[in-house]
Legacy VTK file of the C-alpha trace (Angstrom):
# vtk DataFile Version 3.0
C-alpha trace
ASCII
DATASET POLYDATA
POINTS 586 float
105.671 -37.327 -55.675
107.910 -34.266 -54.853
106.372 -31.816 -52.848
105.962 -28.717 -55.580
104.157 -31.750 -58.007
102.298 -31.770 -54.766
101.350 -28.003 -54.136
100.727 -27.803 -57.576
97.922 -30.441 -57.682
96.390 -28.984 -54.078
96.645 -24.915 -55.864
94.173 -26.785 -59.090
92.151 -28.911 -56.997
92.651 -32.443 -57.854
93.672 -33.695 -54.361
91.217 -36.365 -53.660
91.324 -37.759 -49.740
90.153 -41.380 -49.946
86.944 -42.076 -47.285
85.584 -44.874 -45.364
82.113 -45.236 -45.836
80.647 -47.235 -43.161
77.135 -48.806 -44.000
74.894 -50.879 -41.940
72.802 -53.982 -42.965
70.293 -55.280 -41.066
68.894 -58.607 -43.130
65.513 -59.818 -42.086
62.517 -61.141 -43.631
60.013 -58.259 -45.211
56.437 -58.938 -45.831
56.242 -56.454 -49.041
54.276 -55.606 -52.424
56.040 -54.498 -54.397
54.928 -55.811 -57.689
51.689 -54.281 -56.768
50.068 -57.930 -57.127
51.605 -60.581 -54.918
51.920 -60.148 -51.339
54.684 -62.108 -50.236
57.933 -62.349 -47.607
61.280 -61.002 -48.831
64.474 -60.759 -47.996
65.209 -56.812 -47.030
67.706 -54.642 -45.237
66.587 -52.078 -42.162
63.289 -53.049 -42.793
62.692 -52.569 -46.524
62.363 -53.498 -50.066
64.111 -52.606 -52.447
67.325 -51.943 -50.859
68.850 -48.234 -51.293
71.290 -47.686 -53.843
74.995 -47.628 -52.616
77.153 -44.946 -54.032
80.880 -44.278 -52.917
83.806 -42.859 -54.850
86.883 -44.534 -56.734
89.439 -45.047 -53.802
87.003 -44.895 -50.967
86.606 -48.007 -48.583
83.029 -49.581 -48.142
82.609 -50.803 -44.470
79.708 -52.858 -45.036
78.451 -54.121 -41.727
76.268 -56.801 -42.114
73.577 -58.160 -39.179
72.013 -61.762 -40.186
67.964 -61.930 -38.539
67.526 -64.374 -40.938
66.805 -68.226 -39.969
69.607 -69.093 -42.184
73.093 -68.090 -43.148
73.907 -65.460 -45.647
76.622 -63.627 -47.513
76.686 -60.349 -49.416
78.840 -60.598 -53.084
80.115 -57.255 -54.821
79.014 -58.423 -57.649
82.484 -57.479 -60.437
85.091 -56.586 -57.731
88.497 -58.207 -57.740
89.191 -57.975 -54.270
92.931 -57.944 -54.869
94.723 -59.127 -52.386
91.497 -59.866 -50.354
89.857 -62.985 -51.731
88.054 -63.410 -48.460
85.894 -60.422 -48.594
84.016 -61.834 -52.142
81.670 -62.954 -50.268
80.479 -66.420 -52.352
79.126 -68.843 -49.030
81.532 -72.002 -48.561
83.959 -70.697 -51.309
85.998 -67.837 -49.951
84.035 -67.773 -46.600
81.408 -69.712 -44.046
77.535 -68.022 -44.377
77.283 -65.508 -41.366
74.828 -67.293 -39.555
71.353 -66.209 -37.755
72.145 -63.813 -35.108
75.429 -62.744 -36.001
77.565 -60.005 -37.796
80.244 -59.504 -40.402
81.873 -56.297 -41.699
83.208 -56.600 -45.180
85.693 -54.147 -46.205
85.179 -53.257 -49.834
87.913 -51.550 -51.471
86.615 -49.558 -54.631
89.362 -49.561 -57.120
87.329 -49.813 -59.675
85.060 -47.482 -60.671
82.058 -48.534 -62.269
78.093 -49.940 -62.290
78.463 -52.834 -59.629
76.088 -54.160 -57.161
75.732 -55.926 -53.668
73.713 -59.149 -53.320
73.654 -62.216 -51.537
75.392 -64.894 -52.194
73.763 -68.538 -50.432
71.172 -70.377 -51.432
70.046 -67.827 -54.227
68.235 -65.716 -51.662
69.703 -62.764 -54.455
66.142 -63.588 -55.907
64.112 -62.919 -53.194
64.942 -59.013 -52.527
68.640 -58.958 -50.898
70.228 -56.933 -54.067
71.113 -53.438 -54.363
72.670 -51.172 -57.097
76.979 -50.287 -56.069
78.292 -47.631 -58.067
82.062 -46.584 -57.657
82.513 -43.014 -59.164
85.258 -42.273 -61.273
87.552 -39.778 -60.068
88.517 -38.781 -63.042
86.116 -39.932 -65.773
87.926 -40.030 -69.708
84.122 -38.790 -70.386
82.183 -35.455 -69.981
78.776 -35.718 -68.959
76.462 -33.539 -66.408
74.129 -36.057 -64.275
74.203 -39.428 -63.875
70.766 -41.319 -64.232
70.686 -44.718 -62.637
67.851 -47.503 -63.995
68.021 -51.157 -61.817
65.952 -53.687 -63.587
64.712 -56.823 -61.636
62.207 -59.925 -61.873
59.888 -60.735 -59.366
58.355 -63.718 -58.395
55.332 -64.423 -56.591
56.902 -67.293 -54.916
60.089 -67.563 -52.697
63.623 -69.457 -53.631
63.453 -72.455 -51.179
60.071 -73.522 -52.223
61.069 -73.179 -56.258
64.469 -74.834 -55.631
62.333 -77.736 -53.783
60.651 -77.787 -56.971
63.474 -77.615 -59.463
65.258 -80.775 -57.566
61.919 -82.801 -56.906
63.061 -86.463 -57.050
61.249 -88.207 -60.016
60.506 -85.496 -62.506
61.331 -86.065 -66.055
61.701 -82.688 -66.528
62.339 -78.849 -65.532
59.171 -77.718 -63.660
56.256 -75.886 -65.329
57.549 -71.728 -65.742
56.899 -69.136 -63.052
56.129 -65.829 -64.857
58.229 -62.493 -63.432
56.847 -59.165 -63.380
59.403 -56.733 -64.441
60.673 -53.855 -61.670
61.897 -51.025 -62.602
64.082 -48.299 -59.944
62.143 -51.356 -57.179
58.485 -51.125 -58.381
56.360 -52.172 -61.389
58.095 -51.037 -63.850
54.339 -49.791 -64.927
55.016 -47.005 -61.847
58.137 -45.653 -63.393
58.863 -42.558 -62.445
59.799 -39.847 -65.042
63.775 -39.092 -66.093
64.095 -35.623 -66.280
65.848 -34.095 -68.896
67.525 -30.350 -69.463
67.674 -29.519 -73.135
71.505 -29.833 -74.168
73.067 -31.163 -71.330
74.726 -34.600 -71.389
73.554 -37.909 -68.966
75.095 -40.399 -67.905
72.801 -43.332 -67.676
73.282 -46.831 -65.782
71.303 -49.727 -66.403
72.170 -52.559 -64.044
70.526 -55.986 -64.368
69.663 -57.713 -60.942
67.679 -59.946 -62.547
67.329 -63.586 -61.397
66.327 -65.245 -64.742
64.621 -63.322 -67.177
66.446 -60.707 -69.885
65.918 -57.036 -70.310
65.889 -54.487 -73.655
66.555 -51.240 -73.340
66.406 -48.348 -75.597
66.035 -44.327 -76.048
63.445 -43.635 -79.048
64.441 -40.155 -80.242
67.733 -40.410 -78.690
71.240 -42.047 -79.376
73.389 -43.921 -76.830
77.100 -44.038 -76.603
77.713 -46.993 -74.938
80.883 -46.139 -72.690
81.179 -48.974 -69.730
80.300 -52.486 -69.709
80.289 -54.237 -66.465
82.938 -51.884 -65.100
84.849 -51.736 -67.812
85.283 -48.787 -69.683
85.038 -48.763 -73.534
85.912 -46.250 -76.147
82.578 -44.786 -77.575
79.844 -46.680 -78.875
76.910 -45.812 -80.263
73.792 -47.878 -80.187
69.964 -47.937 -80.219
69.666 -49.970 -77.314
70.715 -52.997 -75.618
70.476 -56.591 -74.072
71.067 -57.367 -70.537
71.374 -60.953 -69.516
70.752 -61.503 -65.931
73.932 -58.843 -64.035
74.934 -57.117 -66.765
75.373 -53.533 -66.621
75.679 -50.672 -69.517
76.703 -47.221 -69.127
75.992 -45.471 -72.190
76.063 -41.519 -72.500
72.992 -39.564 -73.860
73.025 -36.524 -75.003
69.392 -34.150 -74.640
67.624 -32.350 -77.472
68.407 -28.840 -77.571
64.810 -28.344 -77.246
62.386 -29.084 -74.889
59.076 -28.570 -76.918
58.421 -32.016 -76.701
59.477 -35.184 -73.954
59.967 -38.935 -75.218
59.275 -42.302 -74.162
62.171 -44.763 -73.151
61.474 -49.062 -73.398
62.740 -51.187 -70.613
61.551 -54.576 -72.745
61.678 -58.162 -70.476
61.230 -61.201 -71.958
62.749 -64.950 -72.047
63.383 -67.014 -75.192
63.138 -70.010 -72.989
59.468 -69.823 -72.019
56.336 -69.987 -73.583
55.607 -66.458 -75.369
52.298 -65.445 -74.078
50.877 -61.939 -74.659
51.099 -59.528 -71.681
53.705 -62.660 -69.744
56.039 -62.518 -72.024
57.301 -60.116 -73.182
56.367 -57.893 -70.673
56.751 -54.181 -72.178
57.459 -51.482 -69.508
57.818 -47.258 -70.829
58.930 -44.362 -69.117
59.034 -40.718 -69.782
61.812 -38.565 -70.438
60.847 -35.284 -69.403
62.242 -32.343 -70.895
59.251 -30.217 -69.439
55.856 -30.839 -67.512
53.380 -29.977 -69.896
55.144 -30.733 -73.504
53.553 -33.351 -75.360
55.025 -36.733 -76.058
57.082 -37.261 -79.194
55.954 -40.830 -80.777
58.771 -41.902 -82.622
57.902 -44.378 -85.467
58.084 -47.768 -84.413
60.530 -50.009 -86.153
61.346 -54.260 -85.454
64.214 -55.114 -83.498
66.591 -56.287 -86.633
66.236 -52.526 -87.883
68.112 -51.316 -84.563
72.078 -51.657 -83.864
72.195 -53.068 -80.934
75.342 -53.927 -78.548
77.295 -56.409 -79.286
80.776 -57.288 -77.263
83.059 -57.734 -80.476
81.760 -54.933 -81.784
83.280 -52.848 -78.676
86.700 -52.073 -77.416
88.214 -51.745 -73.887
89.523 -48.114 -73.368
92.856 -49.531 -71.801
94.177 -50.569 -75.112
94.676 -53.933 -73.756
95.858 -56.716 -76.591
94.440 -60.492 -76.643
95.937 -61.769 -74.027
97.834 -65.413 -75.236
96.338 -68.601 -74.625
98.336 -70.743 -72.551
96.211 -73.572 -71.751
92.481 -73.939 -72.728
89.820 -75.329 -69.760
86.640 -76.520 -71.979
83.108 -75.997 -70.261
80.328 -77.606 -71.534
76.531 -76.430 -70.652
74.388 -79.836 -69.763
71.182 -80.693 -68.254
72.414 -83.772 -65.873
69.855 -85.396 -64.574
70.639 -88.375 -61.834
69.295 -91.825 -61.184
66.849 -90.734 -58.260
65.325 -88.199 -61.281
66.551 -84.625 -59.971
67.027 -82.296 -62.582
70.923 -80.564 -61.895
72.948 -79.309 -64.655
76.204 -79.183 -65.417
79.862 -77.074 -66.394
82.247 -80.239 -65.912
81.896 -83.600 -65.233
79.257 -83.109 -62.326
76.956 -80.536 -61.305
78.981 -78.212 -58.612
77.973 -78.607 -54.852
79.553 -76.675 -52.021
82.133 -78.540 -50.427
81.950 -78.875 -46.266
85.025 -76.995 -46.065
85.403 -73.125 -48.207
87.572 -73.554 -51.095
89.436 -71.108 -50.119
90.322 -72.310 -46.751
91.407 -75.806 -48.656
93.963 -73.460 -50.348
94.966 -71.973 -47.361
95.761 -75.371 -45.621
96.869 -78.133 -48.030
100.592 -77.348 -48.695
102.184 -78.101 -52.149
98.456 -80.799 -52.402
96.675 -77.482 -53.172
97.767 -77.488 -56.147
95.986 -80.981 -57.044
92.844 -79.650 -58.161
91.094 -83.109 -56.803
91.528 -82.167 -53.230
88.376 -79.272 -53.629
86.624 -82.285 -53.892
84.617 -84.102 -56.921
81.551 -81.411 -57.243
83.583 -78.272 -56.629
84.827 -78.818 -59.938
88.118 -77.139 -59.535
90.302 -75.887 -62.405
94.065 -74.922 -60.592
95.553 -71.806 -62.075
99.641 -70.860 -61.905
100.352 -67.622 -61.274
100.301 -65.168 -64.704
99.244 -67.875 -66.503
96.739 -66.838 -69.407
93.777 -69.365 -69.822
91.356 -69.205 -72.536
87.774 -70.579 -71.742
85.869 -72.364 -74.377
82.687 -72.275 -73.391
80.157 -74.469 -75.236
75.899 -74.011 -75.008
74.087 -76.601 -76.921
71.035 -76.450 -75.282
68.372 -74.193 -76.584
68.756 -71.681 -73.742
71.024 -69.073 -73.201
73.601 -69.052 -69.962
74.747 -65.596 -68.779
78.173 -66.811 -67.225
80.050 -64.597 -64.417
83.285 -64.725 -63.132
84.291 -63.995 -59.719
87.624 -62.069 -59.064
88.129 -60.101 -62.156
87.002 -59.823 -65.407
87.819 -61.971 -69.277
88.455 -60.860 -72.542
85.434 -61.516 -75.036
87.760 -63.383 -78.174
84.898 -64.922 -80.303
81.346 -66.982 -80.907
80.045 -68.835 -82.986
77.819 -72.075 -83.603
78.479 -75.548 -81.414
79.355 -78.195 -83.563
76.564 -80.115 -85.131
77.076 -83.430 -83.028
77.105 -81.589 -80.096
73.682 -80.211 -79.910
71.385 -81.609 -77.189
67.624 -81.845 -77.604
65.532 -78.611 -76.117
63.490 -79.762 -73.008
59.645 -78.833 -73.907
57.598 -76.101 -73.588
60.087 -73.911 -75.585
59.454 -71.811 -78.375
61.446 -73.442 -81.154
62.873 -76.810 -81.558
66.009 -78.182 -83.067
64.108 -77.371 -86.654
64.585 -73.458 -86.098
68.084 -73.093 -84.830
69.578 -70.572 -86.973
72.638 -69.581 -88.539
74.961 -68.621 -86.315
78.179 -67.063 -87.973
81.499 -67.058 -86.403
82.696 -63.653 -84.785
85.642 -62.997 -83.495
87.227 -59.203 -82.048
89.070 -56.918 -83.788
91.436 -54.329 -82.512
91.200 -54.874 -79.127
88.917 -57.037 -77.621
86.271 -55.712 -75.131
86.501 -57.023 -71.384
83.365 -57.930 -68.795
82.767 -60.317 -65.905
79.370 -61.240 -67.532
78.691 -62.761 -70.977
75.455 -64.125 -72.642
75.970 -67.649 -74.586
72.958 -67.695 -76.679
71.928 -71.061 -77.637
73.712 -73.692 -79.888
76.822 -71.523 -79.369
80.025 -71.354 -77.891
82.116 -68.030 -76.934
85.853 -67.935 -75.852
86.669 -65.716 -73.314
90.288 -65.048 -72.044
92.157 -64.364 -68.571
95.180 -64.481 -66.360
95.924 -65.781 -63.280
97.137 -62.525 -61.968
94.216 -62.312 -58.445
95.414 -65.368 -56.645
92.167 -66.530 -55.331
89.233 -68.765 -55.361
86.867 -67.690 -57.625
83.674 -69.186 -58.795
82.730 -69.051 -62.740
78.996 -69.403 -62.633
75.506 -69.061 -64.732
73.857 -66.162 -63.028
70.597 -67.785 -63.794
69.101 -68.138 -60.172
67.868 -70.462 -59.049
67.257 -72.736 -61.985
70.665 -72.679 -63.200
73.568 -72.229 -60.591
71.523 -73.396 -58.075
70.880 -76.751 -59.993
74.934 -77.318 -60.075
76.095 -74.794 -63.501
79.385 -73.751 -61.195
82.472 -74.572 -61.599
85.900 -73.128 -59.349
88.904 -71.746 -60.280
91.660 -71.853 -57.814
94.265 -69.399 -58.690
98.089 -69.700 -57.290
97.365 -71.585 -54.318
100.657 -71.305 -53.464
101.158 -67.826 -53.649
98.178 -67.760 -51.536
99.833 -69.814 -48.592
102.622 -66.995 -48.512
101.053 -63.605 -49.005
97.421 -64.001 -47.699
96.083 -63.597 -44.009
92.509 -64.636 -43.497
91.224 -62.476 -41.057
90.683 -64.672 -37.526
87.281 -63.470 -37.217
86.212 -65.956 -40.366
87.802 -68.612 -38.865
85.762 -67.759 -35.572
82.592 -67.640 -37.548
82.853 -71.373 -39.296
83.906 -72.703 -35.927
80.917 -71.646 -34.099
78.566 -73.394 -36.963
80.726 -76.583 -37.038
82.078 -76.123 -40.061
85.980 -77.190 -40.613
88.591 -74.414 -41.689
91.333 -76.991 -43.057
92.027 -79.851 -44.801
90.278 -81.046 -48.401
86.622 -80.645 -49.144
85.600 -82.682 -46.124
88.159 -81.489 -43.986
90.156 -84.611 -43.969
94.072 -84.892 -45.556
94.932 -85.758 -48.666
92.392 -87.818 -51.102
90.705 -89.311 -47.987
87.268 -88.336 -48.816
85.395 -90.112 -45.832
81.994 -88.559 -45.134
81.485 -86.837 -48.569
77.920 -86.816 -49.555
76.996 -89.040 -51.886
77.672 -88.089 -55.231
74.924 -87.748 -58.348
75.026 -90.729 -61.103
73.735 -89.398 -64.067
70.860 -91.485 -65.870
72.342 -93.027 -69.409
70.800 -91.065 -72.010
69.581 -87.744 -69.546
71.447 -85.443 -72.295
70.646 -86.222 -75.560
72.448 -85.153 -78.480
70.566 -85.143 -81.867
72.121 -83.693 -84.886
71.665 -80.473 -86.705
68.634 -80.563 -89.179
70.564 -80.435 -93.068
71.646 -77.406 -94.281
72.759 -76.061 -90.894
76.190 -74.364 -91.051
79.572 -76.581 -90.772
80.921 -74.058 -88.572
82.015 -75.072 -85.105
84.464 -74.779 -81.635
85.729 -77.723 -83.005
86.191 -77.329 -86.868
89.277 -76.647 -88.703
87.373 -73.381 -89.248
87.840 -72.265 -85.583
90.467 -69.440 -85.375
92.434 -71.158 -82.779
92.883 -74.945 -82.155
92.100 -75.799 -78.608
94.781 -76.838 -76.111
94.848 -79.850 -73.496
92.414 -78.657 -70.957
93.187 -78.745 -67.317
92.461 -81.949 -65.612
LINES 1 587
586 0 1 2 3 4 5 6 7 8 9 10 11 12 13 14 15 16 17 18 19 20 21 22 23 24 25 26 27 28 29 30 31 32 33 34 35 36 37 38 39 40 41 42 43 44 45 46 47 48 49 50 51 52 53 54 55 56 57 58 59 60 61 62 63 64 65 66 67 68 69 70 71 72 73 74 75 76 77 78 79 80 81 82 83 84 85 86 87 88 89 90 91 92 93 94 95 96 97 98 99 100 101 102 103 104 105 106 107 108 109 110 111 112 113 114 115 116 117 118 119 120 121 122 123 124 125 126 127 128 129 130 131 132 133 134 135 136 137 138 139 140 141 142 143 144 145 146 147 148 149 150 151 152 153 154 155 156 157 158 159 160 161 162 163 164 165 166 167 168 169 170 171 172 173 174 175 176 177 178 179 180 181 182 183 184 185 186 187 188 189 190 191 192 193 194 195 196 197 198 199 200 201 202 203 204 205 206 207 208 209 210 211 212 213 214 215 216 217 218 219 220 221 222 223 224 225 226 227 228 229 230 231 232 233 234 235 236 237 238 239 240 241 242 243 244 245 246 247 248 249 250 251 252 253 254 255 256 257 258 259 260 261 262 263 264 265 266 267 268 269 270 271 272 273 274 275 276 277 278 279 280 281 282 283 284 285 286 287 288 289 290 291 292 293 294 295 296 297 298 299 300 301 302 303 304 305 306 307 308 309 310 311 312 313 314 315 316 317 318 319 320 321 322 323 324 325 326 327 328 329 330 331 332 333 334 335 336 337 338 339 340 341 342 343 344 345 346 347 348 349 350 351 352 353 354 355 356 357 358 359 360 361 362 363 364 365 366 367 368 369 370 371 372 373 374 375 376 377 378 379 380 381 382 383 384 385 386 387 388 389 390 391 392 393 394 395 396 397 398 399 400 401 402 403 404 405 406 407 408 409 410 411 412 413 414 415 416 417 418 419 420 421 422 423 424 425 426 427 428 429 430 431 432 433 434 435 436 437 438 439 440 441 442 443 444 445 446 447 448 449 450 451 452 453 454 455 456 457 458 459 460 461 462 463 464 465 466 467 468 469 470 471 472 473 474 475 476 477 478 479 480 481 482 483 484 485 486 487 488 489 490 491 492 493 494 495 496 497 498 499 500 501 502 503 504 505 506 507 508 509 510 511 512 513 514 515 516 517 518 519 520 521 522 523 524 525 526 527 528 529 530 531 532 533 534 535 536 537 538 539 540 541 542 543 544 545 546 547 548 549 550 551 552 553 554 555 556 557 558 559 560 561 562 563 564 565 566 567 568 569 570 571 572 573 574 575 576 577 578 579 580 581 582 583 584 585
């Protein structure tokens, strides 16, 4: 920039000095009520429950000190950051870094080139789901949109039990089955989302609103009665205008959607915040659970009752019905990597599940530091080890993800280190389907149709997608973060802690010449024992010596029953699909 471009932008006011925020976490256990029902420990920050919002602005620098006074490691996760350049600050425990463990500190430097609805959580042993989440939002410098305020709405589930002691459940040895459900209550802004607390409302101006999803397991409607939403950012990506009643969030989804107020305030409204599971028992006042709020225009006006219609009257959001803002095309499909959804459950009984061949395990040595240390073997995706369930990724290559869900439960899938393109869905192929675990609300005799869907004009981006049951989705991305990044159901703890991970290790070699992993990390895994080179075990080469046993999987633990007759021929697999699949990566 010359320096009269430069005057000229300091004389209108758009020079914009770039801050480091620094921002303290102290992590300890927090006896809280928050539900207003169960008392029970948490995991907090300085003391409380919920933990405060974060809010910085596009270009600033989060210094996120972190203390651990838990009795067990820990890692915080911005949840939908790329971390260019910085794979080691994502946070995900034994993939890009050892859990900082009891008694000690970490600083994670948080670059916020994105701006967006984000948020912090932790990322071992699923303690997201006992309390250690927070809202991130990066401002937009310059936002393509005009609005006035910003309203902010964080939805969570809350159980009256903690992780370890469900997880000890979950992976029992002996059951034949998942475990009996837990029901959630719903929070809303931290509390019952009965205790909502009004959104106020100035006749004509125009709000911003961000819903953000910290749930653990169960889904959330939302919607405006009385008022329209233009749906303008999903998961930090920003989308040309799109209006809507309402929406679904699956577990860490995020929505920005603009709403503009009545130019009248004789009368305030009432706004849903719906949660509910397909995958458990329906049972009145359990689920659903049906949580309102008020959108006040003014104190004293009455509430406007709009008329109530079903859920199939309302247009809701839907991502091939939306369109990234960038203009970006389909990217090409260079290779294809095939996931597969499974319940996998082993010879001693324990319910895991399954994205590959086995259900994902940490290895003993962080992926990334595998990467870091195996020479031209790095790029042998066997040396992660057999439960890591890496997928190697050239530089700039584009990979397409076929994603296949024939169970009769929906998987909301996240990617770390970027963000895919959302190409098309449709129905599983008939053969394919595998019999619904009981109590559910429908068996194989209700599956419905399921047409195939595919983008048009440009395809919308996100780093988390539903895959509703019996289906499959592709989703496309490219190689361009070298990294280690985990793909992941972001159902905790039933589904990614029961093994539904799998890792994709991208340009290992570029890695080796352009990254620097900061010595303090190495430090930290050396004072827990844990190894900082070599393959998963922290041998060389395929010598796997001291691996933990691996799972068998019990002939006949994930049964596949066809489709009753008359259920559509469409499929992944069909000469119908819009694109033939490729080899898959080995």
């Amino acid at each position: 920039m010359n320096i009269l471009s430069f005057i000229s932008l300091v004389l209108l006011g758009h020079v914009c000095v770039a801050e480091y925020v620094k921002l303290t976490w102290n992590i300890t256990y927090v006896d809280t009520f928050r539900d207003g029902i169960v008392h029970r420990r948490a995991k907090g920050v300085n003391g409380q429950v919920p933990v405060p919002p974060v809010y910085i602005n596009q270009g600033d620098t989060l210094l996120l000190t972190v203390h651990n006074n838990l009795d067990m490691p820990t890692s915080i996760h911005s949840h939908g950051l790329r971390h260019d350049g910085a794979t080691f600050m994502d946070g995900a425990a034994m993939v890009t870094q050892c859990g900082i463990p009891p008694g000690e500190s970490f600083t994670y430097e948080i670059y916020g080139a994105q701006a967006g609805s984000y948020w912090l959580h932790g990322h071992r042993k699923d303690d997201v789901a006992d309390g250690l989440r927070a809202p991130f939002i990066i401002r937009d410098r310059y936002s393509p949109y005009e609005y006035d305020e910003e309203v902010l709405i964080y939805l969570e589930d809350w159980y009256p039990t903690e992780v370890p002691a469900k997880m000890a459940e979950i992976l029992a040895p002996g059951s034949i089955g998942p475990p009996a459900p837990t029901f959630a209550t719903g929070l809303v802004n931290g509390f019952n989302g009965n205790d909502s607390r009004p959104i106020q409302f100035v006749a004509g101006k125009r709000y911003r609103i961000r819903v953000i999803s910290m749930s653990s397991t169960m889904y959330w409607r939302f919607t405006t009665p009385g008022h329209k939403m233009e749906i303008i950012e999903a998961d930090g990506i920003t989308s040309e205008p799109c209006e809507v009643d309402g929406f679904t969030l699956a577990p860490a989804q995020r929505y920005s959607a603009i709403v503009t107020a009545h130019e009248s305030s004789d009368f305030n409204f009432i706004y849903n915040c719906t949660m509910y599971a397909d995958f458990i028992p329906f049972i009145p006042g359990l689920n659903p659970r049906i949580y309102t709020g008020l959108i006040e225009y003014r104190q004293d006006a009455p509430i406007k009752h709009m008329e109530i219609v079903g859920d199939d009257q309302l247009v809701w959001a839907d991502d091939l019905n939306m369109h990234a803002l960038n203009g970006e095309p389909a990217l090409p499909m260079d290779r294809q990597v095939v996931l597969e959804t499974r319940a996998f459950i082993s010879t001693e009984r324990i319910n895991f599940r399954k994205l590959g061949s086995l259900p994902y395990t940490e290895p003993l040595v962080p992926s990334l530091f595998t990467a870091m240390s195996m020479g031209e073997q790095a790029m042998d995706p066997r040396v992660y080890g057999p439960q890591a369930q890496a997928y190697v990724i050239p530089l700039n290559q584009s990979v397409e993800i076929l994603l296949k869900n024939p169970q009769g439960q929906p998987h909301s899938q996240h990617q770390h280190g970027g963000w895919f393109q959302i190409i098309e869905r449709g129905p599983v192929d008939r053969s394919e389907l595998e019999q619904p675990p009981l109590p559910l609300n429908f068996s194989l005799a209700d599956v419905p149709f399921i047409p195939v869907q595919r983008y048009t004009g440009v395809p919308m981006s996100r780093d988390t997608v539903d895959v509703p049951p019996f289906s499959y989705v592709k989703l496309r991305f490219r190689g361009d973060n070298p990294g280690v990044h985990l793909h992941h159901c972001h159902l905790n703890p039933t589904h990614s802690g029961a093994g539904l991970s799998i890792t994709f290790v991208v340009a290992p070699d570029v890695l080796q010449k352009t990254l620097r992993i900061p010595d303090e990390l190495y430090e930290m895994c050396a004072r827990q024992g844990i190894k900082t080179e070599g393959n998963a075990v922290g041998n060389w080469g395929l010598d796997f010596t001291g691996l933990p046993t691996v799972p068998v999987e019990l002939v006949g633990s994930s049964p596949r029953v066809p489709l009753p007759s008359g259920a559509p021929p469409n499929s992944a697999n069909s000469p119908d699909s819009a694109i033939p699949p490729n080899s898959p990566i080995n």
